[in-house]
C-alpha positions as a LaTeX table, in Angstrom:
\begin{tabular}{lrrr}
\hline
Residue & $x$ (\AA) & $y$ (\AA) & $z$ (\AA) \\
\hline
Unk1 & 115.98 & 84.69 & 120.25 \\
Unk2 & 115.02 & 86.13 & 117.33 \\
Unk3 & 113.89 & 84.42 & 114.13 \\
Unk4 & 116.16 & 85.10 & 111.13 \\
Unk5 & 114.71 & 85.63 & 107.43 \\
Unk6 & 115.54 & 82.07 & 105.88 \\
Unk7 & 117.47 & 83.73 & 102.40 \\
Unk8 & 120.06 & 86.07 & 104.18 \\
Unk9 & 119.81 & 85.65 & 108.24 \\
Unk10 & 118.93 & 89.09 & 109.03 \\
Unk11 & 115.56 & 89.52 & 111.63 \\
Unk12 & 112.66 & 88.30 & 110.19 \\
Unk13 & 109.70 & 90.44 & 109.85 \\
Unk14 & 107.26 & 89.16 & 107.54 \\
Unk15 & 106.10 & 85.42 & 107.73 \\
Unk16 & 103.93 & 83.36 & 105.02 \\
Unk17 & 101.04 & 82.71 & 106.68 \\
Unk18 & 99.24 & 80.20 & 104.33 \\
Unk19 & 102.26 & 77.44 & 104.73 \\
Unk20 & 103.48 & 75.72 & 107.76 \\
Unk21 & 107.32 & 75.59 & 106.89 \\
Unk22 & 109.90 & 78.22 & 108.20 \\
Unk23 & 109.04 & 81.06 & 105.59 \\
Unk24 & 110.46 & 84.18 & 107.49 \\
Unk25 & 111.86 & 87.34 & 105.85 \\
Unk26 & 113.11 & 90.29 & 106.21 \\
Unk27 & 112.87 & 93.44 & 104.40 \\
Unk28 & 115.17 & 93.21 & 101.67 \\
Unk29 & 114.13 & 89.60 & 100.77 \\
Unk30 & 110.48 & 90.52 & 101.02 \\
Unk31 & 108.71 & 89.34 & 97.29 \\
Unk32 & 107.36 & 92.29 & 96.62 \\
Unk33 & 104.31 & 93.47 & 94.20 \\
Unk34 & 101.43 & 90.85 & 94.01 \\
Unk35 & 98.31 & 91.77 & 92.39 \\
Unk36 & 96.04 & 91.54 & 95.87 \\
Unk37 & 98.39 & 95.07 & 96.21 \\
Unk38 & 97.04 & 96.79 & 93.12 \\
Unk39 & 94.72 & 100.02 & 92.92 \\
Unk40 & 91.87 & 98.10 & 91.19 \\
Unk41 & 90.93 & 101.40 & 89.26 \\
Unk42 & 94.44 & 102.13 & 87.78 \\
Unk43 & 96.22 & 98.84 & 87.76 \\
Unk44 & 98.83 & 100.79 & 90.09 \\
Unk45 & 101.00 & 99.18 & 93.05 \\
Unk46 & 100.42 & 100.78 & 96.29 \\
Unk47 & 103.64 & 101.38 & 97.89 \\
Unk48 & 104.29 & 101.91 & 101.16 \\
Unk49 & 105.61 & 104.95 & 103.17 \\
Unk50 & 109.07 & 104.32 & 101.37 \\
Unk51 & 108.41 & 103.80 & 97.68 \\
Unk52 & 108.35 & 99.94 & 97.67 \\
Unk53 & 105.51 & 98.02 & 96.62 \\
Unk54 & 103.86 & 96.33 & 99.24 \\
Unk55 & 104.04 & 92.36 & 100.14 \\
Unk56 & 100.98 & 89.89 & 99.31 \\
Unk57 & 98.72 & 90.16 & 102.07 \\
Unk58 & 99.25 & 87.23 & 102.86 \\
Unk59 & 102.53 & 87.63 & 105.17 \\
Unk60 & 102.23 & 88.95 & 108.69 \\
Unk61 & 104.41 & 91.61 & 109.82 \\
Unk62 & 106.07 & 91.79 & 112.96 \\
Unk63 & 107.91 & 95.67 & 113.27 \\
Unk64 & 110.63 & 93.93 & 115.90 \\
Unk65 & 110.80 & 90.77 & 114.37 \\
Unk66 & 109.39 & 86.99 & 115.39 \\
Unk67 & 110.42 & 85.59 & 118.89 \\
Unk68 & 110.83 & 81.35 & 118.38 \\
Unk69 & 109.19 & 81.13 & 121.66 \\
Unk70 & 106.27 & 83.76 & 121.21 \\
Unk71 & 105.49 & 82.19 & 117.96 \\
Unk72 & 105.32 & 78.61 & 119.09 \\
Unk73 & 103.43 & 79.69 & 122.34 \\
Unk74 & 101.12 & 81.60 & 120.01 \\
Unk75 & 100.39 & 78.83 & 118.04 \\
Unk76 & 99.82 & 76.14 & 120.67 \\
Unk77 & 97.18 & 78.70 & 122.00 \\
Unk78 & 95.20 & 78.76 & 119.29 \\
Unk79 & 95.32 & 75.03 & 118.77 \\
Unk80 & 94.33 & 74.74 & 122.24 \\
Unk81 & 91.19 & 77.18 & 121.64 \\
Unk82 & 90.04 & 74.72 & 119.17 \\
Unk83 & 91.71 & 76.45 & 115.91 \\
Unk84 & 93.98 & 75.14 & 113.29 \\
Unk85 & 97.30 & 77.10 & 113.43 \\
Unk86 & 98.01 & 75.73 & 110.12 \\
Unk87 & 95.37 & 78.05 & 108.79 \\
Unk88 & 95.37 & 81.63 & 108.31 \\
Unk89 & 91.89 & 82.02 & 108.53 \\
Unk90 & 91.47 & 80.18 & 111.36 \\
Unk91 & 93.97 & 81.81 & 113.20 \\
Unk92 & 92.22 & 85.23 & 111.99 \\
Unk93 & 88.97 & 83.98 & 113.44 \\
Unk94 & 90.78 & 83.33 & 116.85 \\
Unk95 & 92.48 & 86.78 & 117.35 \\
Unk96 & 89.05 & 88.40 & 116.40 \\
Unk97 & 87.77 & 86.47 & 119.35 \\
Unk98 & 90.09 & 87.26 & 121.28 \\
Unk99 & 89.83 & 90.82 & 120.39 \\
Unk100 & 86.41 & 91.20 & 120.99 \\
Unk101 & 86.73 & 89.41 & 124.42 \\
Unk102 & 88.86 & 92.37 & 125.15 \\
Unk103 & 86.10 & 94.93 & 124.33 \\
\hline
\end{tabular}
């Protein structure tokens, strides 16, 4: 089942990584514009491939959407590999292991 932006109840596709509460949105309830999304030369919003000013970087973005269980299970993984899933950069550090495991 999918996970449902908490403003409006459409699919979720961006979730607040720095929290560990149920912020999920979707496209239209995105907060757009942060400064981390500024051209640092011209003070200028980058936009993505439709117009809009981009998210903080701090939200992940899922292009289908969060599964409850695929989230969960993610996050029990990387508690499991000795990371906190409460933290964005630990959880970082744990898909670059992954990754490079891959390799």
């Amino acid at each position: 089942m999918k996970i449902k932006c908490f403003k409006c109840s459409k699919i979720a596709v961006y979730y607040y990584l720095p929290r560990n509460d149920d912020e999920y949105y979707c496209e239209d309830c995105i907060s757009r514009g942060c400064s981390c999304q500024c051209d640092f030369d011209t003070d200028e919003y980058l936009l993505d491939d439709l117009g809009r000013k981009l998210p903080c970087v701090e939200y992940d973005y899922s292009e289908f959407g969060y599964d409850n269980d695929d989230w969960e299970k993610f996050l029990e993984d990387v508690e499991r590999a000795g990371y906190n899933p409460n933290d964005c950069y630990s959880i970082d550090e744990y898909v670059d292991k992954i990754i490079s495991e891959k390799k």
